[in-house]
PABATOR-98617 format. One record per residue (C-alpha): residue number from 1; residue in three letters; x, y, z. Coordinates in nm, 3 decimals. Layout:
(rec NUM, ALA, (X, Y, Z))
...
This chain:
(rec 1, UNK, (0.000, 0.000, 0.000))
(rec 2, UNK, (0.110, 0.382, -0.099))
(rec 3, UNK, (0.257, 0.598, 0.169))
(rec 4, UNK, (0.449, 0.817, 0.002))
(rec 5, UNK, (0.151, 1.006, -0.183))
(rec 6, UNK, (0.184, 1.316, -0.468))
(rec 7, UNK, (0.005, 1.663, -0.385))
(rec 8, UNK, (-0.219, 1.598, -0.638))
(rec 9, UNK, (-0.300, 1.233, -0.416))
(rec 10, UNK, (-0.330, 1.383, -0.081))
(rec 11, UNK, (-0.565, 1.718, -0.196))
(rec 12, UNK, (-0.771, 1.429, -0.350))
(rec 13, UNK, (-0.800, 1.179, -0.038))
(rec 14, UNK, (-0.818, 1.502, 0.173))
(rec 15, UNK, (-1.129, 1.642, 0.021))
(rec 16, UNK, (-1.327, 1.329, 0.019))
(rec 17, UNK, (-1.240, 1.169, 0.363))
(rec 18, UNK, (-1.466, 1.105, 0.640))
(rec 19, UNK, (-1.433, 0.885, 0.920))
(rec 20, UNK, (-1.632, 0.627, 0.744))
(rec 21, UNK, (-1.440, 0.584, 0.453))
(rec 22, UNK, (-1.127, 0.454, 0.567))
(rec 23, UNK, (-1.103, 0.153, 0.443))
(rec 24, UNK, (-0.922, 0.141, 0.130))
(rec 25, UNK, (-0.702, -0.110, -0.123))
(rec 26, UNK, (-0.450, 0.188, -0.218))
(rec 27, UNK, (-0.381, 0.316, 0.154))
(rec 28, UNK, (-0.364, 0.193, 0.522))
(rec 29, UNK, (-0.628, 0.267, 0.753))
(rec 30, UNK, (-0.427, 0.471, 0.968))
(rec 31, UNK, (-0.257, 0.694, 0.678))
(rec 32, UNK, (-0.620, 0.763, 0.606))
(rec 33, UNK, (-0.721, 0.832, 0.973))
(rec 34, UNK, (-0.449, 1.077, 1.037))
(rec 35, UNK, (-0.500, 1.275, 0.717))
(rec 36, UNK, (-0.818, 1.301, 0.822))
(rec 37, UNK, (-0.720, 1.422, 1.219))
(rec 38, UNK, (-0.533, 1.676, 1.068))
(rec 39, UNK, (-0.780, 1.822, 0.818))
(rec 40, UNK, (-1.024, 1.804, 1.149))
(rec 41, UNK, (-0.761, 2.037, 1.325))
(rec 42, UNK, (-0.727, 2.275, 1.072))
(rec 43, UNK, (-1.095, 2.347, 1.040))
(rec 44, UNK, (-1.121, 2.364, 1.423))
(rec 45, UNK, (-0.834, 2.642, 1.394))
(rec 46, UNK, (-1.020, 2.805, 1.122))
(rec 47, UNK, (-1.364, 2.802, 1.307))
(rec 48, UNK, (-1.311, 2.827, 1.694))
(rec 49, UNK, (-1.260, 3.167, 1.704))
(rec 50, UNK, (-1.584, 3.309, 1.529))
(rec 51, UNK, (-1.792, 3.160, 1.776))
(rec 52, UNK, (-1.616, 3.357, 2.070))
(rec 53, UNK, (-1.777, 3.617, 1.985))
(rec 54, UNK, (-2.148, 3.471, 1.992))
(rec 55, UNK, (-2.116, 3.352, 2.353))
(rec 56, UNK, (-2.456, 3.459, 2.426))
(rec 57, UNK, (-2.640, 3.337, 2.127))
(rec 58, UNK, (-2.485, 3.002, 2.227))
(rec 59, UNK, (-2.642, 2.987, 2.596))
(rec 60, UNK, (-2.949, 3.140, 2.477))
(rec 61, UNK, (-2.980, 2.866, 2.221))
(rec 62, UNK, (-2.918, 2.581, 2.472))
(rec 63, UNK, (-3.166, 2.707, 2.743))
(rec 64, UNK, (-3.485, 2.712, 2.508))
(rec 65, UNK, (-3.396, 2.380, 2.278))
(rec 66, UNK, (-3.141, 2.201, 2.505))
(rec 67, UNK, (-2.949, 2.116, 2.232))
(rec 68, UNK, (-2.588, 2.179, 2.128))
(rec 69, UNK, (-2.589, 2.418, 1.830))
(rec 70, UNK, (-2.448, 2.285, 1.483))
(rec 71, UNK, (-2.139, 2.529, 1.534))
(rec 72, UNK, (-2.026, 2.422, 1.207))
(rec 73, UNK, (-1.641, 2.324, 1.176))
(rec 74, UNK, (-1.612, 2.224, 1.517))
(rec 75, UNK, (-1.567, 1.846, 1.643))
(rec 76, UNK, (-1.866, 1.741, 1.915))
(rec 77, UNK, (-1.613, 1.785, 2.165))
(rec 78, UNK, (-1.440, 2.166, 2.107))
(rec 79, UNK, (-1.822, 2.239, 2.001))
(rec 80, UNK, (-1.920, 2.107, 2.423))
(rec 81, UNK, (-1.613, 2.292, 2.558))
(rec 82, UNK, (-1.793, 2.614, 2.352))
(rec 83, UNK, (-2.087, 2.562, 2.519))
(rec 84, UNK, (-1.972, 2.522, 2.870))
(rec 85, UNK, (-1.798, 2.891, 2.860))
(rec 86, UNK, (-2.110, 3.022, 2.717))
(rec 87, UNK, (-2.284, 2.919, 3.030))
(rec 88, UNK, (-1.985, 3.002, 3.237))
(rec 89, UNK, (-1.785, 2.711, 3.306))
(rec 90, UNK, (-1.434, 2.743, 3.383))
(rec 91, UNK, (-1.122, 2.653, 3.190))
(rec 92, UNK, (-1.026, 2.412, 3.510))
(rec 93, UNK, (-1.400, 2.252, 3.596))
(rec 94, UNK, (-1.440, 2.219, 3.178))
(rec 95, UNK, (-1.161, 2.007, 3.159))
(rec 96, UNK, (-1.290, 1.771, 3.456))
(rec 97, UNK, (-1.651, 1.745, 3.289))
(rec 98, UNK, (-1.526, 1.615, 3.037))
(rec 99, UNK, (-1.345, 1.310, 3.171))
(rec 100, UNK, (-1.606, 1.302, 3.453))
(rec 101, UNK, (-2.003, 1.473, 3.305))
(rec 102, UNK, (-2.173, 1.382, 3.555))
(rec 103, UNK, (-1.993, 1.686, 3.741))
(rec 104, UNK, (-2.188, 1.901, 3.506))
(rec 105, UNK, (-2.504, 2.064, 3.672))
(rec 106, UNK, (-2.750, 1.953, 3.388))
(rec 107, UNK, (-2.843, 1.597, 3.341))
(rec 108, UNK, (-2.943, 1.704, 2.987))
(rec 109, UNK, (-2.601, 1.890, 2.935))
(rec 110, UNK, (-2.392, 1.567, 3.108))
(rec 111, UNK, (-2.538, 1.300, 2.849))
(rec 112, UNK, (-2.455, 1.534, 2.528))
(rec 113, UNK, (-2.094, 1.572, 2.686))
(rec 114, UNK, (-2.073, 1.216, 2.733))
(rec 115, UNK, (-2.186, 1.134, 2.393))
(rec 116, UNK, (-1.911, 1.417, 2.270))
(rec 117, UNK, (-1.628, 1.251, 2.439))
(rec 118, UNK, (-1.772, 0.893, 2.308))
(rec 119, UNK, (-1.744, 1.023, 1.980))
(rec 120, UNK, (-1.487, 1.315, 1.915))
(rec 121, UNK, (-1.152, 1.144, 1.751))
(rec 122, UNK, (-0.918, 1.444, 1.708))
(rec 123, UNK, (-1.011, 1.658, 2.087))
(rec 124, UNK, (-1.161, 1.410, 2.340))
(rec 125, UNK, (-0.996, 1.289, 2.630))
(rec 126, UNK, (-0.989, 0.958, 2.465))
(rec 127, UNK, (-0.870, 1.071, 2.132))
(rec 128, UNK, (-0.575, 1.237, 2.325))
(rec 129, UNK, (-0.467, 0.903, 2.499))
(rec 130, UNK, (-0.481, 0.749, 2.181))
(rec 131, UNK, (-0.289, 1.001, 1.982))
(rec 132, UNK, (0.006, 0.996, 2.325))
(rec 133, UNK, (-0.014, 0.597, 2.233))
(rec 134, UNK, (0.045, 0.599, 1.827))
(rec 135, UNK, (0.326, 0.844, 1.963))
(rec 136, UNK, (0.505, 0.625, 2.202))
(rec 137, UNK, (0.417, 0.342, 1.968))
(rec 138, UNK, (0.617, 0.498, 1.687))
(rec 139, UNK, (0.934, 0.572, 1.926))
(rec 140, UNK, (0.939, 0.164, 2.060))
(rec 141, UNK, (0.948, 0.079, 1.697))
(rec 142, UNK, (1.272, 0.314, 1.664))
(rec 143, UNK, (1.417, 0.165, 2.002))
(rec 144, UNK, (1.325, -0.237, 1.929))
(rec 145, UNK, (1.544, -0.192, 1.559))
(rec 146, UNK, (1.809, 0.030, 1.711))
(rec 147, UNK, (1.859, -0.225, 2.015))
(rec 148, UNK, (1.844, -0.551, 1.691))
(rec 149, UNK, (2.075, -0.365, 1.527))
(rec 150, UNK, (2.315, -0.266, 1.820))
(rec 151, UNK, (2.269, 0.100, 1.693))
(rec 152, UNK, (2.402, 0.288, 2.024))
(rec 153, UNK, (2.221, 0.618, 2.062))
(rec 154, UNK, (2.139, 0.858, 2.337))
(rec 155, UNK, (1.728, 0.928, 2.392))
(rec 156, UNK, (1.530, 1.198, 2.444))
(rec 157, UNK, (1.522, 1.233, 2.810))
(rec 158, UNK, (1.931, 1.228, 2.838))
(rec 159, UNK, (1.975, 1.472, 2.562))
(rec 160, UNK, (1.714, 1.703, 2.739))
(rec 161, UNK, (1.904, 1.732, 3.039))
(rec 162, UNK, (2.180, 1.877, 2.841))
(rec 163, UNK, (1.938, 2.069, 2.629))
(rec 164, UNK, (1.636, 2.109, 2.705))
(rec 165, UNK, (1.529, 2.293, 2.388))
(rec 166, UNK, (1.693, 2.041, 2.122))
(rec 167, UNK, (1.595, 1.715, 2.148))
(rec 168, UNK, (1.569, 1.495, 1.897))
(rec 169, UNK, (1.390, 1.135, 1.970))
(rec 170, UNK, (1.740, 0.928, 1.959))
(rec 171, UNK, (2.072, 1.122, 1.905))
(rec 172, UNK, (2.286, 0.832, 1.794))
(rec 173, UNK, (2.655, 0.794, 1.898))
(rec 174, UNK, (2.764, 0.738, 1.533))
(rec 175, UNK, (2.653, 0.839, 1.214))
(rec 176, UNK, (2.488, 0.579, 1.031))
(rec 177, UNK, (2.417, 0.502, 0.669))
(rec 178, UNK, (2.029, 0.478, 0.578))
(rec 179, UNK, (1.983, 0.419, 0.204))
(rec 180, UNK, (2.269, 0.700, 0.054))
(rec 181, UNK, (2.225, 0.936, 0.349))
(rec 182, UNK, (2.426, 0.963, 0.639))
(rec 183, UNK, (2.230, 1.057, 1.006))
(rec 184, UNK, (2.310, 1.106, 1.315))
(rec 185, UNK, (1.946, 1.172, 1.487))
(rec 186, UNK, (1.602, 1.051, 1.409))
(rec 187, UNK, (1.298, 1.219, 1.505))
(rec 188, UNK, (0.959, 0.983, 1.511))
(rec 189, UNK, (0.622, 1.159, 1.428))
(rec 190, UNK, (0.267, 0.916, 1.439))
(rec 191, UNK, (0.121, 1.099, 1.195))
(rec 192, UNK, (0.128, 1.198, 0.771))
(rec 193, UNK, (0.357, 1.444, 0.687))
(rec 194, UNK, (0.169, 1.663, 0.423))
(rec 195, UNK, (0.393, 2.052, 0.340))
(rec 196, UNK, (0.237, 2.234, 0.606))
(rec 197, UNK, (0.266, 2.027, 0.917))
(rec 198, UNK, (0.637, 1.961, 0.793))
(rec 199, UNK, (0.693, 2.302, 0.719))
(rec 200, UNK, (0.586, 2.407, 1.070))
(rec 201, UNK, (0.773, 2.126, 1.219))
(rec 202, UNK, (1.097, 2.245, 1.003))
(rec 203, UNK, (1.073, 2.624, 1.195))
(rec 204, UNK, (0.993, 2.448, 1.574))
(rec 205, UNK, (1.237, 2.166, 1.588))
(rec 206, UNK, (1.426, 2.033, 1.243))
(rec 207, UNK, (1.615, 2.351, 1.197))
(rec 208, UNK, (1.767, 2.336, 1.564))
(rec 209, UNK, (1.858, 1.972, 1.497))
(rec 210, UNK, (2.049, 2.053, 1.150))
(rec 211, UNK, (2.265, 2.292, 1.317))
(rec 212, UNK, (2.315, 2.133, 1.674))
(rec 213, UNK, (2.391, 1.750, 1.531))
(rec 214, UNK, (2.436, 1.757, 1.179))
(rec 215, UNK, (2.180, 1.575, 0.905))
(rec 216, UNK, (1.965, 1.351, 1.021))
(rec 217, UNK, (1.586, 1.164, 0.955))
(rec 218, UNK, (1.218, 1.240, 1.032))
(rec 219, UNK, (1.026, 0.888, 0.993))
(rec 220, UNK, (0.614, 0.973, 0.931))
(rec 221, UNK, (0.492, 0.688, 1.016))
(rec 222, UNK, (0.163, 0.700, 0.857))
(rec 223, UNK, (0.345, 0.857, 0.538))
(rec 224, UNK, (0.430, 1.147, 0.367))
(rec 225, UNK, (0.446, 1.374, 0.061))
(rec 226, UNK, (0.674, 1.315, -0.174))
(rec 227, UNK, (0.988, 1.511, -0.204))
(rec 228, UNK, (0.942, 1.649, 0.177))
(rec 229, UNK, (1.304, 1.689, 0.287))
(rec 230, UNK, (1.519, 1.400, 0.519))
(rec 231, UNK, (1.173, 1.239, 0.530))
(rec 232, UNK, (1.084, 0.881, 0.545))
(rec 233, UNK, (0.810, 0.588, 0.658))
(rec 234, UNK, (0.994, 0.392, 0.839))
(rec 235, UNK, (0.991, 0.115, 0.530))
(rec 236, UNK, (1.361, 0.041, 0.610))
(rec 237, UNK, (1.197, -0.096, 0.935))
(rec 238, UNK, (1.033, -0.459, 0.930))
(rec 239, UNK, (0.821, -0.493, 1.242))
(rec 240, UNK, (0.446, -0.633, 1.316))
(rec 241, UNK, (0.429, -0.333, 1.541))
(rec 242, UNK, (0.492, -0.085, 1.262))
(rec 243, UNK, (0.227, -0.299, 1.011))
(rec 244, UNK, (-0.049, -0.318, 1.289))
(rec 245, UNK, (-0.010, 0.051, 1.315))
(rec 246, UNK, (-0.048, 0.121, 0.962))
(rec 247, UNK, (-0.341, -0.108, 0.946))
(rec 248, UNK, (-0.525, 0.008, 1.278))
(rec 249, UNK, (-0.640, -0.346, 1.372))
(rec 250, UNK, (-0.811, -0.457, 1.629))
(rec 251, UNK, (-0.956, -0.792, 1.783))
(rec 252, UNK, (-1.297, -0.871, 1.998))
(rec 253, UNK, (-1.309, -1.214, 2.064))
(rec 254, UNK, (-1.507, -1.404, 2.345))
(rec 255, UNK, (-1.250, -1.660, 2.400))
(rec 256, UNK, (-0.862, -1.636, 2.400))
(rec 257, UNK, (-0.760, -1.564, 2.073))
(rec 258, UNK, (-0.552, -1.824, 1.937))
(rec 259, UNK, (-0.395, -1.653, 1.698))
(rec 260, UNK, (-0.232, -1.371, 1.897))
(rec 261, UNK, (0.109, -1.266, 1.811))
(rec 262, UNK, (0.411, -1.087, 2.002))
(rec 263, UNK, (0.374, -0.773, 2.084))
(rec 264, UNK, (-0.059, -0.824, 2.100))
(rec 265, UNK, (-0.224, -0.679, 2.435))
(rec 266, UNK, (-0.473, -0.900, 2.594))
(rec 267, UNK, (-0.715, -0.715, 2.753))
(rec 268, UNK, (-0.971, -0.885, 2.973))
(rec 269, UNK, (-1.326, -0.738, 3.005))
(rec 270, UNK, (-1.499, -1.036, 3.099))
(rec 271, UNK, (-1.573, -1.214, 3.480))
(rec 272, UNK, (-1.390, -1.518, 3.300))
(rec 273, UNK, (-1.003, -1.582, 3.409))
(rec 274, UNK, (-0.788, -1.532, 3.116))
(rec 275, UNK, (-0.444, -1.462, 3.082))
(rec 276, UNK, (-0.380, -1.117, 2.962))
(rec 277, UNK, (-0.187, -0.804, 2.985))
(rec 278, UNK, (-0.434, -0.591, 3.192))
(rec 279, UNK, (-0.798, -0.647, 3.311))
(rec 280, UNK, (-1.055, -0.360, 3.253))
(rec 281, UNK, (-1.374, -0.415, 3.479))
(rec 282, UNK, (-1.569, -0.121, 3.504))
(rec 283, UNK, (-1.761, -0.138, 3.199))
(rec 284, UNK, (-1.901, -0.502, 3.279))
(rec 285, UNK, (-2.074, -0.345, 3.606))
(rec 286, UNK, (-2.307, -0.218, 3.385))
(rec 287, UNK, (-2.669, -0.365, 3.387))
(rec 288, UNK, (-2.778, -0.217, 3.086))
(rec 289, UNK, (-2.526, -0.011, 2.856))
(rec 290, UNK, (-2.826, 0.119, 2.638))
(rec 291, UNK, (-2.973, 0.305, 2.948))
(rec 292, UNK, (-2.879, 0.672, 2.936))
(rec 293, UNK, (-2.932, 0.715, 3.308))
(rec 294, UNK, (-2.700, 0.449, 3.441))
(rec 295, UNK, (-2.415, 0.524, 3.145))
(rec 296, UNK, (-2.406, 0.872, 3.315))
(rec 297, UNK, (-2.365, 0.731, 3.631))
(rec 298, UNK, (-2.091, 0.549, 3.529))
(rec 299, UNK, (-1.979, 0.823, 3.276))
(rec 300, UNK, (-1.646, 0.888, 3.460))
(rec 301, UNK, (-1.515, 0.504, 3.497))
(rec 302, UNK, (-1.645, 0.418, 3.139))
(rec 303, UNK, (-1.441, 0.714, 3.011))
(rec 304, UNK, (-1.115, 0.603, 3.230))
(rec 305, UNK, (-1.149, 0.243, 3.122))
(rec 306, UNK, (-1.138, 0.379, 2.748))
(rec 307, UNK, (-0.870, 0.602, 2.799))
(rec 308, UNK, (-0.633, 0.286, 3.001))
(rec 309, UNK, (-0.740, 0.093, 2.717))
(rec 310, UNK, (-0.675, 0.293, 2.416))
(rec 311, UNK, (-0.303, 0.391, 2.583))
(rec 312, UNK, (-0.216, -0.014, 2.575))
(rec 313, UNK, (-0.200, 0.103, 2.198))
(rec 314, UNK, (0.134, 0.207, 2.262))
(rec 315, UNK, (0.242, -0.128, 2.320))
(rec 316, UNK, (0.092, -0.367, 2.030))
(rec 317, UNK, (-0.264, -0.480, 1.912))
(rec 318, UNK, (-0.572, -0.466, 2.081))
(rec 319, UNK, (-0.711, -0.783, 2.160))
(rec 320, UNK, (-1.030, -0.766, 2.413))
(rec 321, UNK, (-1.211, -1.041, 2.502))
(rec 322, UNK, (-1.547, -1.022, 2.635))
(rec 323, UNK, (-1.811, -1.178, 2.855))
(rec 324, UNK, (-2.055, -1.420, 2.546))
(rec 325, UNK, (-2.354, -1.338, 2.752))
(rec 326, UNK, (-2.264, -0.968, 2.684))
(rec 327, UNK, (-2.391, -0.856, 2.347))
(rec 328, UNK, (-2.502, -0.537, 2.482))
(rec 329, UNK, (-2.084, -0.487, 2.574))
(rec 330, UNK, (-1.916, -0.578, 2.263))
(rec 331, UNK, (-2.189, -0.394, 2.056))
(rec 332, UNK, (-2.049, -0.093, 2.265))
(rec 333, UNK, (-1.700, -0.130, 2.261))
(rec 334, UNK, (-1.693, -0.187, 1.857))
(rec 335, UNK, (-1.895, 0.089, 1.860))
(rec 336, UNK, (-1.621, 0.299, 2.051))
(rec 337, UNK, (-1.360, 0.151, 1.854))
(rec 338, UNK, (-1.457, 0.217, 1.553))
(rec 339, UNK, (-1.528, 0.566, 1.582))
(rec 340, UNK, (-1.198, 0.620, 1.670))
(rec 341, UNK, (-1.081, 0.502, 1.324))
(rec 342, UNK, (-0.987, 0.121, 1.473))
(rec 343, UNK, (-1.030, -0.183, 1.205))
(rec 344, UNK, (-1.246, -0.407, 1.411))
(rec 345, UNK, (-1.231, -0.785, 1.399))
(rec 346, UNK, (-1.487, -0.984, 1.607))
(rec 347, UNK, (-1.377, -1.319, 1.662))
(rec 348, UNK, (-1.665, -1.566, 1.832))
């Protein structure tokens, strides 16, 4: 599948791309997904402001329809945090309704946030775990094939105590020969690198790295454009953990699944004893997940189980497996998982 796309490519997948069009024969799932994230952030930028100014028509509008306005351009999330400063929420009491809405005074107003933060894949609590996990997925990746390949380097943290304001992901101690270039850092981004985020990225960090260490290699993992400068995907890399990235996989099954592989988190949502890498029971305490009364109730632990479990990302694929008397629960989680732009397998 393509990763390295022309202009021409990208304007064309950018202008037709939804979150329900990502599968695709041409391009991985998660090329598509963060095209998509960052076309979502740029229409944010473009629209957040405007709506500053019509604070008023915003609480008005709530109080006689109790409903969130369209605010076109906005994700359900930024378009909740809009609302709460209309009607006078904090900056500090916003950001703990929305990983807790049953704070909120409303019962109304807590089941639309909770619905938000079920739903919003570029701004949500959730989206943000995820988007820290693709992140540190990309960087153990780098370390696993330095470490096969007895590549000595030193990481980020050590080279920040030296300088804190030029730190590339891994510094290494030699320069090394990638294709016909010689490096001697590599900086990991989990995401596509299209002009402008490059661009930017060239101005904030690059440019300090050039002059500090010499050349060295930005790896987008979920592709780039072609001709960006010192760029690459990682291709040079063979790993399951960079594929299953790329491909956004992941498994509900109701039994063990026999065909893990390395690197695959078990996670354990069921009563049943399995052996797996964490175990996740707050969301089977539910009686009844369709019931918008008890969901808000639980609203804070359902949104902290989703946010532990979307950070094992970091670490390989998702494989969950699930009570078989509890339809209702992996109904839900597929739900969840799917819109935030996961391939979802289930496995009876």
């Amino acid at each position: 599948m393509k990763l390295i796309l022309s202009c021409r490519e990208f304007a064309k997948i950018r202008k037709n791309i939804s979150i329900d069009s990502l599968r695709s024969q041409k391009y991985y799932r998660g090329t598509l997904l963060s095209i998509l994230i960052q076309k979502q952030i740029e229409r944010v930028k473009r629209s957040y402001h405007r709506f500053l100014s019509k604070l008023d028509d915003i609480a008005k509008y709530w109080e006689k329809n109790k409903k969130i306005p369209e605010l076109p351009g906005l994700t359900p999330t930024v378009r909740v945090r809009i609302l709460l400063k209309a009607l006078g929420y904090g900056k500090r009491r916003i950001k703990r309704i929305l990983v807790n809405p049953k704070e909120c005074d409303d019962d109304k107003l807590a089941y639309e946030i909770f619905n938000a933060v079920l739903k919003d894949y570029v701004y949500s609590p959730i989206a943000a775990e995820l988007q820290q996990a693709k992140g540190k997925r990309g960087e153990l990746i780098l370390k696993n094939w330095l470490s096969s390949m007895e590549i000595k380097y030193c990481p980020e943290d050590s080279i920040r105590k030296i300088d804190s304001k030029c730190t590339p992901d891994f510094l290494l101690e030699d320069e090394l020969l990638i294709g016909r270039r010689k490096i001697r850092w590599i900086e990991s981004k989990s995401m596509f690198g299209d002009a402008k985020t490059h661009n930017f990225m060239f101005n904030k960090q690059y440019e300090k790295y050039y002059k500090n260490f010499g050349n060295g290699l930005i790896i987008y993992w979920f592709g780039h454009l072609r001709g960006l400068k010192n760029s690459t995907t990682g291709s040079f890399i063979h790993s399951y953990l960079r594929l299953n990235l790329l491909k956004m996989d992941a498994i509900l099954t109701e039994k063990h699944c026999n065909r893990t592989r390395q690197n695959d988190v078990i996670v354990n949502v069921s009563d049943s004893d399995v052996n797996c890498s964490t175990k996740l029971k707050g969301l089977i305490n539910l009686d009844d997940l369709k019931n918008a009364d008890n969901l808000i109730s639980y609203s804070d632990k359902i949104i902290s189980d989703l946010r532990v479990l979307f950070s094992l990302f970091s670490n390989g694929r998702l494989v969950i497996v699930y009570d078989n008397k509890r339809e209702d629960l992996r109904n839900f989680l597929e739900k969840i998982l799917k819109n935030f732009g996961f391939n979802v397998v289930v496995q009876s």
